[in-house]
C-alpha positions in Angstrom: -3.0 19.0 21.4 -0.4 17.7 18.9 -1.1 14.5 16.9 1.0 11.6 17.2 3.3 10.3 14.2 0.7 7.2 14.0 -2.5 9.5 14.2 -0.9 12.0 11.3 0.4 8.7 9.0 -2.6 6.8 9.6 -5.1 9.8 8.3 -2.1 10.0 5.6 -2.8 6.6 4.5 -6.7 6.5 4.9 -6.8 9.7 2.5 -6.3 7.2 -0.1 -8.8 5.2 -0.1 -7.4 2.9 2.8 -8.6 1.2 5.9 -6.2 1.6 8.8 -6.4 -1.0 11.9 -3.9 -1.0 14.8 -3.6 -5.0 15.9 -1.9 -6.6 18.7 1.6 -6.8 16.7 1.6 -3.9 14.3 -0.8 -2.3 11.3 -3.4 -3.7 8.8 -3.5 -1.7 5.7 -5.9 -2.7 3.0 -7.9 -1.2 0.1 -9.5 -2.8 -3.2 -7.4 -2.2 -6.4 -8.9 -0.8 -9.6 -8.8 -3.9 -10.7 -10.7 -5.4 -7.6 -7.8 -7.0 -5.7 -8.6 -7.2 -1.8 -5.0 -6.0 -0.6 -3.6 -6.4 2.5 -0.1 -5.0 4.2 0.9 -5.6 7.4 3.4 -3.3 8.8 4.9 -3.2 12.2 5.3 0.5 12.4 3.1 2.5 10.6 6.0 4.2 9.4 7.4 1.2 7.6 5.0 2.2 4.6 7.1 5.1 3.7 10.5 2.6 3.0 7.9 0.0 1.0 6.6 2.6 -1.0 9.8 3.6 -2.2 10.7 -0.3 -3.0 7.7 -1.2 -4.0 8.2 -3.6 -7.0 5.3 -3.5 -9.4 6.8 -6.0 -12.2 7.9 -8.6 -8.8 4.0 -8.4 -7.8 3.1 -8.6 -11.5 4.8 -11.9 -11.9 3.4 -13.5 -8.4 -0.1 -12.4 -9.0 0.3 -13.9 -12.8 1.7 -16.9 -11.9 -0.9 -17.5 -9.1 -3.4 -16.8 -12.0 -1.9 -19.1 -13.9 -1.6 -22.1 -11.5 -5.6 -21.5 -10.9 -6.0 -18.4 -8.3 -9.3 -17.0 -8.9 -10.2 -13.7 -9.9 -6.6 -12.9 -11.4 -7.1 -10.3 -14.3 -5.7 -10.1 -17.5 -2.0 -9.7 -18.2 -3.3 -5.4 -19.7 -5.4 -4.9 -16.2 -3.1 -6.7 -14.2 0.6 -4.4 -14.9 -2.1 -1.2 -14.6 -3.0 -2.2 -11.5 0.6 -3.0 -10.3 1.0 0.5 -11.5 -1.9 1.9 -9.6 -0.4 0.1 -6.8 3.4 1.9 -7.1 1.9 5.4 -7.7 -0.5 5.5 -4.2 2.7 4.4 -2.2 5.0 6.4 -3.8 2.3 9.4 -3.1 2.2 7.9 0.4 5.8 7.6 1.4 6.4 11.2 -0.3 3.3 12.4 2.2 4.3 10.9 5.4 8.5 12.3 4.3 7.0 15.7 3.5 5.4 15.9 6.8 8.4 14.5 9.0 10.5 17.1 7.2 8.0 19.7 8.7 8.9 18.5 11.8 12.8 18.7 11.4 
């Protein structure tokens, strides 16, 4: 029996360290950071992770997490841990996206 597009993204995802929940309205994505950052994406389509990966802004996440650090959020690292982590963060969904593209092409 063939997988579905969810099944084969979803095992995708969850080979990197991620935690995959279907909910009533879409997808819960989350893993900890290196740098210990509890992070959570929600996603409609599973499939939607392959167009953020490839937008994924690290300095634009930089700059809210700093900020929120700043203003007194908790648990916010230093500026040095903070941009590797953003970093960290670009490189799994850029893996990601290229992952779930290389295996759509295999379909084509």
């Amino acid at each position: 029996m063939r997988k579905s597009k969810n099944q084969i993204n979803k095992e995708i995802i969850e080979s990197h360290g991620f935690t995959v929940k279907k909910q009533k309205d879409g997808w819960d994505v989350h893993c900890y950071t290196p740098a210990g950052e509890d992070w959570w994406l929600f996603f409609r389509k599973l499939s939607d992770i392959k167009e953020y990966g490839y937008s994924y802004d690290p300095e634009e996440d930089f700059e809210t997490l700093y900020e929120a650090g700043r203003h007194g959020l908790r648990g916010v690292p230093g500026q040095g841990e903070l941009i590797k982590d953003q970093l960290w963060k670009q490189t799994i969904l850029r893996q990601i996206a290229t992952e779930i593209e290389d295996e759509e092409d295999e379909d084509d």
